[in-house]
C-alpha positions in Angstrom: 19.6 9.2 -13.7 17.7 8.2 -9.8 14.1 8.5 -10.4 11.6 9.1 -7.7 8.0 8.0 -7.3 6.7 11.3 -7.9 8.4 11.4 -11.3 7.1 7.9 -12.1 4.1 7.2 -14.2 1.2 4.7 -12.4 2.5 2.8 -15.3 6.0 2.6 -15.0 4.9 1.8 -10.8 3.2 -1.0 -11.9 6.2 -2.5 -13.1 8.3 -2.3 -10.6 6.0 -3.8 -8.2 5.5 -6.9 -10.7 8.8 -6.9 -11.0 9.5 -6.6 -7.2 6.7 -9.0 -6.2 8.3 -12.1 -9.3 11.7 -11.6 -7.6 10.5 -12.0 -4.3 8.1 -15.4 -5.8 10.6 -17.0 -8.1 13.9 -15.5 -7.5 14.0 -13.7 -11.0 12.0 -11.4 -12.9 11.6 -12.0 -16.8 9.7 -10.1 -19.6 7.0 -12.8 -20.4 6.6 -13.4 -16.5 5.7 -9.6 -16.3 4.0 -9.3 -19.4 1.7 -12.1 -18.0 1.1 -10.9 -15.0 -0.2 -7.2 -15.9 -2.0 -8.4 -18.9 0.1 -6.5 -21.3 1.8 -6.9 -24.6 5.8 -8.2 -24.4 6.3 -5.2 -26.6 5.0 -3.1 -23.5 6.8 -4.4 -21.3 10.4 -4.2 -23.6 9.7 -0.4 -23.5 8.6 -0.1 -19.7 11.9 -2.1 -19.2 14.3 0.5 -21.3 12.6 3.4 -19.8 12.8 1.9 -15.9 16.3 1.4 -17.2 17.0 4.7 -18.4 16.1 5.6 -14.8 18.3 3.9 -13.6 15.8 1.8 -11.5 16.2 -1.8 -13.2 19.0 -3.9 -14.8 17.5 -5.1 -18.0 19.3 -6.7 -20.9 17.1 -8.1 -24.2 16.2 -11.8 -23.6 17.8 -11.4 -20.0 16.7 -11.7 -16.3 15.3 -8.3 -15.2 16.7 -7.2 -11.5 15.9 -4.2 -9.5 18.6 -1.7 -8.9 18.8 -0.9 -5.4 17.2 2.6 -6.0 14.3 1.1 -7.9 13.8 -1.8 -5.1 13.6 0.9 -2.7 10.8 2.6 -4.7 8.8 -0.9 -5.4 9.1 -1.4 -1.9 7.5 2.1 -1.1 4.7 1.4 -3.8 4.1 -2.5 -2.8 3.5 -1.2 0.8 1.0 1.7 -0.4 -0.6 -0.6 -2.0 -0.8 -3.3 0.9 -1.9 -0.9 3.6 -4.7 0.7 1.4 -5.7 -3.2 1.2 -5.9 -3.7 4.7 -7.7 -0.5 5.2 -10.2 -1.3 2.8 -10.7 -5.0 4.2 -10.4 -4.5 8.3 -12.1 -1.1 8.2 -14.2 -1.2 5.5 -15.2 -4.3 5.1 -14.7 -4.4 1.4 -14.4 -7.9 -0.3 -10.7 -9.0 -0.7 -10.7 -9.0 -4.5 -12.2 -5.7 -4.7 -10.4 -4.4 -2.5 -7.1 -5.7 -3.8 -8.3 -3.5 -6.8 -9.1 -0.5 -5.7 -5.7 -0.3 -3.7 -4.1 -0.6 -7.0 -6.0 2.2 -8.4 -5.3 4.1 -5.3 -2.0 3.5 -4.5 -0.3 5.6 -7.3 -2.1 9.1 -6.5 -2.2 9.0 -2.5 0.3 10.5 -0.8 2.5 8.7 1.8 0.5 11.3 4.3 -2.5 10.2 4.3 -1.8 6.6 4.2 0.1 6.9 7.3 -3.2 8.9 8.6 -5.2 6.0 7.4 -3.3 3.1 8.7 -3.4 5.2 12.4 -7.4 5.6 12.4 -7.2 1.6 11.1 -4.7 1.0 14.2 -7.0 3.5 16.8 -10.7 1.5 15.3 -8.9 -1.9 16.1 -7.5 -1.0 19.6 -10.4 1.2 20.8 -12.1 -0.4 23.0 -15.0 1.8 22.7 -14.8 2.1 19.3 -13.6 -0.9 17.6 -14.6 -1.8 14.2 -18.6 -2.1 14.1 -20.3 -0.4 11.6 -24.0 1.5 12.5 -26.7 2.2 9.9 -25.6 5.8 9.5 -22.1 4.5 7.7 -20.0 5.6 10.6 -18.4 3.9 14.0 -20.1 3.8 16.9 -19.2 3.5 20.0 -19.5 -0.4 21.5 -20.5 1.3 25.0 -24.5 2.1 25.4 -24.7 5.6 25.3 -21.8 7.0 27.7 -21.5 10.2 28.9 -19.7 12.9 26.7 -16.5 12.9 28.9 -16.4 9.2 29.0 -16.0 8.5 25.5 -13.4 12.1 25.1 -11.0 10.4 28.0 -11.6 6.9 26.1 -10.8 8.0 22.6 -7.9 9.9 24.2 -6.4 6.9 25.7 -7.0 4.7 22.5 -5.0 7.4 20.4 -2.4 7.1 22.3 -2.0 3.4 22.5 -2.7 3.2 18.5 0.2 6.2 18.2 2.2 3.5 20.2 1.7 0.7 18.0 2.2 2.4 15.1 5.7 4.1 16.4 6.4 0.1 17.3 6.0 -0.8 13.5 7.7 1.7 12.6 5.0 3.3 10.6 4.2 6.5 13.0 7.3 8.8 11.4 
């Protein structure tokens, strides 16, 4: 059985990006590594790890190393980089701390659709090529403008132009599907 993210508890997506991001530090993922690192029981994890394996998204055998399957890499990789760009968001736009940030992305990243994290990451990529724009915040909680009052067509041709470079960039990442 091929599980997909929808289908997947924010639990079980948890694991596979611990399990994804200990690969990717150490080579190999094992149970007391993962257990450590989310703060849960080894009992927890032995039952995350059967029912990821009955998914047919990791290779797990008792006392063994854990490995991702390439269907549940896939999937990590998908929640790791949710999880990432609602980061960056929160730090370059909003100016959130790091560490808070960091965990509010992780609340976040399980229920927001791949939609509007593309949406985000383009009005994060527009606000830091904008040169009218850019990324300074004004009393009212909003972006302002770095130009002194310009005329009404002025700042419609400007944000015009900066969408379309910032659609640009993000097609060049290949993040603009």
């Amino acid at each position: 059985m091929v599980a997909s993210t929808e289908r997947l508890s924010e639990s079980l997506e948890n694991y596979l990006e611990t399990i994804l991001l200990l690969a990717r530090e150490h080579s190999v993922a094992r149970a007391r590594d993962i257990s450590q690192r989310l703060g849960v029981s080894r009992s927890s994890v032995t039952g995350a790890l059967q029912a990821l394996g009955g998914l047919g998204l990791v290779n797990y055998e008792p006392y063994g190393l854990i490995t991702l399957t390439p269907h549940g890499s896939a999937l990590a990789a998908k929640v790791l980089w949710r999880h990432e760009a609602l980061r960056r968001f929160l730090v370059s736009i909003l100016g959130v701390d790091e560490a808070e940030a960091d965990a509010a992305a992780c609340r976040m990243e399980h229920g927001i659709p791949k939609s509007i994290v593309d949406r985000l990451l383009s009005l994060a990529s527009f606000l830091e090529t904008c040169p009218g724009a850019g990324t300074k915040w004004v009393r009212g909680g909003g972006h302002a403008c770095r130009k002194t009052a310009p005329p009404a067509k002025t700042c419609e041709k400007c944000i015009t132009e900066c969408l379309e470079v910032a659609m640009n960039t993000m097609k060049k990442k290949g993040r603009g599907r």
